[in-house]
C-alpha positions in Angstrom: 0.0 0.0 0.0 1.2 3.9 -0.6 0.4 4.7 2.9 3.4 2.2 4.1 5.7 3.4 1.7 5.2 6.8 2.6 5.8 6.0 6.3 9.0 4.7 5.5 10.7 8.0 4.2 12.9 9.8 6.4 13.4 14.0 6.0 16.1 13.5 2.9 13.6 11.3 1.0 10.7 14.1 1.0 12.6 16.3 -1.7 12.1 12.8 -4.0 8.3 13.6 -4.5 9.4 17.1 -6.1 5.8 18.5 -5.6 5.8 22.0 -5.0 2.1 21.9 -3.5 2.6 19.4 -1.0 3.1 19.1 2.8 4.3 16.2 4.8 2.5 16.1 8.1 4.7 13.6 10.3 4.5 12.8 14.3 8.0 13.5 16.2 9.5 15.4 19.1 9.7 19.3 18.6 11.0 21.1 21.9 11.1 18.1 23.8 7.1 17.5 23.1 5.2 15.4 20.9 4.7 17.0 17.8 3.3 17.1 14.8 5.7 18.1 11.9 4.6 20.1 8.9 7.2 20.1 6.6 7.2 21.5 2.6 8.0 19.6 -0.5 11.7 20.0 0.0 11.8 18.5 3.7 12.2 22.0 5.2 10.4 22.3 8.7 7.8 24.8 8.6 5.3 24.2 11.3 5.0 22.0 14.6 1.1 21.8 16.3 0.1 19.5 19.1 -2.5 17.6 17.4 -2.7 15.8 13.5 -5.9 17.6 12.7 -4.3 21.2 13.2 -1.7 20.2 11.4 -3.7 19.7 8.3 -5.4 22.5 8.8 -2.5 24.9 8.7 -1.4 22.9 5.9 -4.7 23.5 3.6 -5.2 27.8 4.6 -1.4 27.5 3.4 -3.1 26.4 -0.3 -0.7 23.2 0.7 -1.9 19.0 0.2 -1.3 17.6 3.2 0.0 14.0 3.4 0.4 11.6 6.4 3.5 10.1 7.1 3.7 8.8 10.2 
């Protein structure tokens, strides 16, 4: 399935998708707190919220396609 594939790439895979108009949305530590990561088409960390659903929605008013990866 895609979704297992997808949570097997690390941050230096993300750029492989070259999609301009997507956002990775991926559970990790940020400030020593759970996290979840928002991070652009080229693995670049732009965001950090407490829950998945937040992330996604800063994702989509940033015109961005959020995708799960974790």
């Amino acid at each position: 399935m895609i979704m297992n594939r997808l949570s097997l790439l690390t941050d230096p895979n993300f750029q492989l998708w070259n999609d301009e108009n997507l956002a990775f949305i991926k559970k990790d530590m940020y400030e020593g707190k759970p996290a979840w990561i928002i991070y652009d088409s080229c693995g670049e960390k732009i965001a950090a919220t407490e829950t998945k659903e937040f992330a996604f929605f800063v994702a989509e008013q940033n015109n961005l396609q959020p995708c799960c990866v974790s």
